[in-house]
N, C-alpha and C positions, 0 to 999 in steps of 0.2 A: 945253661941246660943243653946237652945233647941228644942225641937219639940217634940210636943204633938199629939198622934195621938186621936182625939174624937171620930172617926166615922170610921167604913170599912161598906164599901157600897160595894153588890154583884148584878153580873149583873141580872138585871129585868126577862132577859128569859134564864134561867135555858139550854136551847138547845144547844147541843153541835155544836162545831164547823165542816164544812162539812167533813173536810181532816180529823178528829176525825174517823166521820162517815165510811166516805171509808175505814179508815184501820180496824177499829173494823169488817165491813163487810168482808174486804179482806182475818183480822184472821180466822173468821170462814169460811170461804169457804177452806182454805186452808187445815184446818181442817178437815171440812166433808168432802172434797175429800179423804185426807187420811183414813181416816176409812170407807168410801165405798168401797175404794179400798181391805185396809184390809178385810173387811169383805168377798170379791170378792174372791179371794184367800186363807182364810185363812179359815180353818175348824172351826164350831164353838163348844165350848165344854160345854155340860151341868154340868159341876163340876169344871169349874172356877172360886175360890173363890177370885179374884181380878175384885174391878169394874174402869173403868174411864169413865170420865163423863167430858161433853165438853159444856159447858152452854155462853149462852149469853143475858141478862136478865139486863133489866135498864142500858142500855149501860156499862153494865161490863161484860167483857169476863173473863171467869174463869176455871181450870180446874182443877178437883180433882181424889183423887185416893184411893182406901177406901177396906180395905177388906170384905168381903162376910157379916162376923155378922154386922159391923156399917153400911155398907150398905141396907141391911135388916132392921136395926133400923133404920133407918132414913125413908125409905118410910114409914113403920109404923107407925112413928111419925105424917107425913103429912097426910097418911089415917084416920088417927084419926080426925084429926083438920079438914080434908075438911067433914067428917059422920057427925059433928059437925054444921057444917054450911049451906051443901047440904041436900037437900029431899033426898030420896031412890033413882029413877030413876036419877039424875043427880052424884048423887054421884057413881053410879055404872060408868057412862061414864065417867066420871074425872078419876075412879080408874084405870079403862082398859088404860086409855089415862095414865097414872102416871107411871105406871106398864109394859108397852110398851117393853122394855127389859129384864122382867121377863120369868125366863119360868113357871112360873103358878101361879094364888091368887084364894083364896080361902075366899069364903067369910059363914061365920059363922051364922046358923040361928036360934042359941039359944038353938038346943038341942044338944044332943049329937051323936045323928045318923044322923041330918041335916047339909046338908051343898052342895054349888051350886059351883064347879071347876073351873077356864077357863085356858084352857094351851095356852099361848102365845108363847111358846119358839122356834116356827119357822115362825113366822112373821104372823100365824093367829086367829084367837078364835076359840078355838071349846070348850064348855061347856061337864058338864058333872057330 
């Protein structure tokens, strides 16, 4: 006896299941607790060249660990593609919102003596 398989049929609504839901939520809370917490207690240093980063994004929880330069490239990479696609004023607000854990971007204004600051690197904007 054989069996032929013709057809794989996948389910219609793509949405995950609820108990999915709660533990993926449950991951990340357990998570950003811990690093509120960290951050609570733990001095922070502007020459720490290791980043981690705690995403959760299309129901995948993910967590990476990236030293200073790839890290650096990598926002780069996405500033580029979002200048690309945003007008000036939204693209400035996507970049502040991107850069959120930066301590400063700099944004270029084509000459050599211009150019507009913003230090982020204690949780506010100040320009400059």
């Amino acid at each position: 006896m054989s069996w032929k398989v013709s057809e794989v049929k996948m389910k219609n609504d793509p949405k995950p299941e609820p108990w999915v839901v709660f533990i993926n939520w449950l991951m990340v809370e357990i998570f950003t607790l811990y690093f509120r917490l960290k951050r609570l207690f733990f001095e922070k240093s502007y020459y720490n060249n290791h980043h981690l980063s705690v995403t959760f994004k299309d129901w995948k929880f993910a967590i990476s660990w990236a030293d200073h330069k790839t890290y650096t490239q990598e926002i780069e990479t996405a500033l580029s593609k979002l200048q690309e696609e945003l007008l000036a004023d939204e693209f400035i607000t996507e970049a502040l919102l991107l850069c959120k854990n930066c301590n400063f971007l700099i944004f270029d204004c084509g000459d050599e003596d211009r150019f507009v600051q913003f230090w982020l690197g204690d949780g506010k904007i100040m320009g400059n």
